[in-house]
N, C-alpha and C positions, 0 to 999 in steps of 0.2 A: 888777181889771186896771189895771197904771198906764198912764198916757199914752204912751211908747214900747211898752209893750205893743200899745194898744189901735192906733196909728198902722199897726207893722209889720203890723197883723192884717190892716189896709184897704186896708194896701199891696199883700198878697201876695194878696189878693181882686181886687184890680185887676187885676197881673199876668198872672193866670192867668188873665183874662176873654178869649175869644176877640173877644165885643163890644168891648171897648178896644182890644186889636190892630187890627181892624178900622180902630177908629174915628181910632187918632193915624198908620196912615198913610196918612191924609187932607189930615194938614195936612202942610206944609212943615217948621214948627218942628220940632214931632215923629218927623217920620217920621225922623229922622237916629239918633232913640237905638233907636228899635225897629229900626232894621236892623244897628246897632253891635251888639245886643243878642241878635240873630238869628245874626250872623256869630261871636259869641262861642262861641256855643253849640252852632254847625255845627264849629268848631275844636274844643271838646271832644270831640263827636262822632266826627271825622275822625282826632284825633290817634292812632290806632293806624297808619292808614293812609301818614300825615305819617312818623311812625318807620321802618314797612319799608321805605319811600322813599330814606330814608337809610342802612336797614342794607343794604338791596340795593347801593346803589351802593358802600357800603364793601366788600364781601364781592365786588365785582366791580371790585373799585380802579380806580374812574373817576375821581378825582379823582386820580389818580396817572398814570393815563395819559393826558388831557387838559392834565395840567400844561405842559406844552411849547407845547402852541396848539391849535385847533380839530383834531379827528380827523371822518372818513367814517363816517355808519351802517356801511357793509362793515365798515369794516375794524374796528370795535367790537365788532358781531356774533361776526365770525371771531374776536377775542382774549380775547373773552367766554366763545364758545363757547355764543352764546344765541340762538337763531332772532330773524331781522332783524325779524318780527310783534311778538313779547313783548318784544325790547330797546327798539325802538320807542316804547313804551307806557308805557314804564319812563323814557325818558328827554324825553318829554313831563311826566308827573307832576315830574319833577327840577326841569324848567324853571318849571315852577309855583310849586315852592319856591323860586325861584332859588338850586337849588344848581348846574345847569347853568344855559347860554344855547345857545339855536341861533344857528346862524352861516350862513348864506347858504342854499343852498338844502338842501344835506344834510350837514353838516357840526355839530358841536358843539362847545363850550366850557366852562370853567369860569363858574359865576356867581358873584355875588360870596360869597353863602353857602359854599358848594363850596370856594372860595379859600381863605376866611378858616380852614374848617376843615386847612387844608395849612397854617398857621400856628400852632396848635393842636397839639402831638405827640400827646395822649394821647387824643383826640377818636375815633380808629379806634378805637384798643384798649379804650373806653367804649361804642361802640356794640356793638361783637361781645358784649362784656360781659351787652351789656344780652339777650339773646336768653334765659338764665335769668329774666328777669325777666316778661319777654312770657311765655314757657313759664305761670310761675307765675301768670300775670294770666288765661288764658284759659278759667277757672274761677273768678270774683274771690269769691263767695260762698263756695264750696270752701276758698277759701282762705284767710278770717275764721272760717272756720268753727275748721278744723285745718292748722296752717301748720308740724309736724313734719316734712312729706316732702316740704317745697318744694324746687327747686335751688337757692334762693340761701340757705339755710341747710344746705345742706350744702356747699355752696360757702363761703362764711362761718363752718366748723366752729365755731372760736374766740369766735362773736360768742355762740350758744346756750351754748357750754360754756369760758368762763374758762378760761383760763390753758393751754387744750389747742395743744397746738401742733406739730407735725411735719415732719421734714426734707422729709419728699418735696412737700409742699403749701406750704414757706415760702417757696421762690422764686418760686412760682406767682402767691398775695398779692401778694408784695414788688414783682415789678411790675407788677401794674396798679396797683398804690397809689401805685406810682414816677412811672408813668404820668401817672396824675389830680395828684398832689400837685407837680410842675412847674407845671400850671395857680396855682397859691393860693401860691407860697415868696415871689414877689417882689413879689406883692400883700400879702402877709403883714408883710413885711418893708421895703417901703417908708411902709407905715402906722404900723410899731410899729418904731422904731428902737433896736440893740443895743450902742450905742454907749456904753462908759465900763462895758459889763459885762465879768466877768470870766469866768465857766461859765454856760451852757446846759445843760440838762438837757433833751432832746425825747423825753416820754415818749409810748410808741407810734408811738415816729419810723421804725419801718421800716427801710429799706435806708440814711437816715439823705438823703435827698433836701435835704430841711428843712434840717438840721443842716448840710451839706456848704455849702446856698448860706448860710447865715449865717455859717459861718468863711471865706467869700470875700470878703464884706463887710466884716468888722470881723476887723483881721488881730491884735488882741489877743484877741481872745474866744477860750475853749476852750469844748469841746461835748463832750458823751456823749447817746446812746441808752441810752434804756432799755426793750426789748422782749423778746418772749418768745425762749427762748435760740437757736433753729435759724435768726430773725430777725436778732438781733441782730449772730452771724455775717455775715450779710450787709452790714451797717453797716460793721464793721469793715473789709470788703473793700475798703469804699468810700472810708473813709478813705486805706486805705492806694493802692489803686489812685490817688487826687486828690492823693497828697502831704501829706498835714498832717502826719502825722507824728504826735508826743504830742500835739499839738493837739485830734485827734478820737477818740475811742475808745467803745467800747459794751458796755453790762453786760446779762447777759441777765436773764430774770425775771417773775415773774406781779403785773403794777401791781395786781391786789385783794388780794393774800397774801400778798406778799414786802414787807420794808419797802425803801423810795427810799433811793437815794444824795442823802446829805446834800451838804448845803456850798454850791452851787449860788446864786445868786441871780438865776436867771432862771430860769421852767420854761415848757415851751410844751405844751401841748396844740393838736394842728393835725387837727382832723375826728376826734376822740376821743368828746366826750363822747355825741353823736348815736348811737355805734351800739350803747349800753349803757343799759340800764334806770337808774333813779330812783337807788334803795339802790345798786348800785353806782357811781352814778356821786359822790352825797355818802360817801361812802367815799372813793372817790379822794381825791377834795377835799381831805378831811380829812387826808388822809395827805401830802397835796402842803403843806399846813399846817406839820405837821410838821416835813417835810424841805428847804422852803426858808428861806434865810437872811433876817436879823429886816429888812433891808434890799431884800428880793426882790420880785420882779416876775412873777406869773400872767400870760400870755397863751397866750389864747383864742383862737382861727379854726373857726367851725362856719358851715354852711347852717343859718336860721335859720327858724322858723315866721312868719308875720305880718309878713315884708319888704315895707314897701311898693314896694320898687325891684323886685324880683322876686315878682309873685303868681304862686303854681301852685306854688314851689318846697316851701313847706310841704307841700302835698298831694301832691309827687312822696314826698318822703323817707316820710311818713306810710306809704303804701301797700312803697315799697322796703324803710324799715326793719321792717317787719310781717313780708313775706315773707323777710326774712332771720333773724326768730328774735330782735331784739333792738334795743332802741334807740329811740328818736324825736325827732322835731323840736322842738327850744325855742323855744320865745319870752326874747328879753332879759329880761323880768321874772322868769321861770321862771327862768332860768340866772343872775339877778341874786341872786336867793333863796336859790338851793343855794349859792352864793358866801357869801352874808352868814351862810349858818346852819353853814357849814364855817369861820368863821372868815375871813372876806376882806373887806375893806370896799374903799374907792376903786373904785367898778367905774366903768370907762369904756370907751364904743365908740369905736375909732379910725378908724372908717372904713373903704372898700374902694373898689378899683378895680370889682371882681364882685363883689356883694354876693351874684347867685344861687349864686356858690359860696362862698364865705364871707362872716362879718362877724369885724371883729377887734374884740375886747376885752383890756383889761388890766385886773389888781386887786390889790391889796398886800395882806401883811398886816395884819390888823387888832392894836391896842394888846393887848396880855393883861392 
């Protein structure tokens, strides 16, 4: 056994001693990490509870209806249409979280949490989201076990089954992806600047969100999407709805089987590689190799495993991309890897405003 072995062994004997607990909150020094330590573990605990807290109050648009200034329990109750006992209840827990505040004697407000989410567009349309995922969590064994008839893979058809894609189901995607993907474009974009490029290439860009705020930015750059065809439809909409004109356009297609439009000398991946297994995703890679120019520029944007700026976020996606049939969370080293064994050297992280929703990297080609 080596010495970090033999330490963590004494350690976790320690730990779990009820006599040690006992004994450090006795003292002063101590007592502070065993109750950090308590409270950690009670939020793990609770965090299912912490969630419907917040899907309730979205499903019952209180942050919308508060927006204006303090409202009356009544008249809550009555526009709720939730007996004044149970709304009650509900909006004491809120206040907990501060996503409400009470305001005088019966009367309530936004808190600052609450707020900040009305600054946020896509924040509602993530929580309703999230209601497949709770579904799928409340069997979690069940669900490591055989995770074929989860909702969020069949919700996520495309992620189990490449390159499948359907008109009735692609506007559906498009936005909540539209949605969440406003959160990460400017954060993305003020980290990794596109300035003195010529074409973007955003593959699995969606309704082309990405693509649309980068030719707002940089009024020489041209851009294409590259997604599946009933998708990428959508892209062009978009273009054409914002004006660009030739400026933006979108090729449809299957990024494991179809080969990439050349020429390009910028390619983005924005929350790609995360919702696709190993082999597919150095596939990609490879192919991004390929079809960008000898002068061109990989960038990255994924939620990342092993963030120290954001702990827990590994272990959300972990559990998220499981029940969806596909994908998981990287570590920079891991993604640094698949980079270098695809062909890419220069990998560099640029930084992020949210690191829990992305980290940006960039990486060039390497010499041949």
């Amino acid at each position: 056994m080596s010495l970090r072995d033999w330490f963590l062994t004494r350690r976790d004997r320690m730990l779990g001693s009820t006599a040690f607990h006992q004994s450090v909150l006795r003292f002063p020094v101590s007592r502070w990490i065993a109750r950090r330590r308590a409270r950690e573990l009670f939020d793990i605990t609770a965090g299912f509870v912490y969630s419907q807290v917040l899907a309730a109050c979205v499903e019952l648009d209180l942050f919308e209806r508060l927006a204006e200034g303090p409202v009356s329990t009544a008249k809550l109750a009555s526009d709720c249409a939730i007996p004044r006992l149970g709304l009650e209840r509900l909006l004491e827990a809120a206040v907990e979280l501060r996503l409400l505040q009470r305001w005088g004697a019966d009367e309530w407000r936004l808190g600052d949490l609450g707020a900040a989410s009305r600054g946020s567009p896509g924040i509602a349309a993530m929580v309703r989201h999230h209601g497949m995922l709770y579904r799928d969590l409340l069997q979690p064994l069940s669900l490591l076990t055989d995770r074929s008839n989860s909702d969020l893979s069949q919700y996520w058809a495309y992620a189990a089954e490449p390159g499948r894609s359907e008109a009735a189901n692609a506007q559906r995607y498009s936005e909540l992806m539209a949605e969440s993907q406003s959160f990460v474009a400017d954060d993305v974009l003020a980290h990794c600047s596109l300035a003195g490029r010529r074409e973007l290439l955003d593959i699995g860009g969606g309704s082309g969100v990405f693509a649309a705020e980068a030719l707002k930015r940089f009024p020489e750059l041209r851009a294409r999407v590259f997604d599946l065809p009933d998708v990428a439809v959508l892209a062009d909409e978009r273009f054409s709805r914002e004006g660009f004109g030739a400026r933006g356009g979108a090729t449809g297609g299957d990024m494991f089987s179809d080969a990439l439009p050349g020429g390009a000398d910028v390619i983005s991946l924005v929350r790609i590689l995360h919702d696709h297994d190993d082999e597919l995703v150095v596939r990609l890679l490879r192919a991004i190799r390929q079809a960008i120019s000898p002068d061109g520029l990989l960038l990255i944007a994924e939620p990342m495993a092993e963030t120290p700026a954001a702990p827990g976020v590994g272990a959300y996606f972990h559990l998220y991309l499981w029940a969806m049939g596909s994908g998981r969370p990287r570590t920079l080293a891991q993604i640094r890897q698949m980079l270098e064994a695809a062909g890419f050297a220069d990998v560099r992280e640029r930084g992020s405003y949210q690191p829990l929703l992305v980290r940006v990297l960039t990486a060039r080609p390497a010499a041949r």
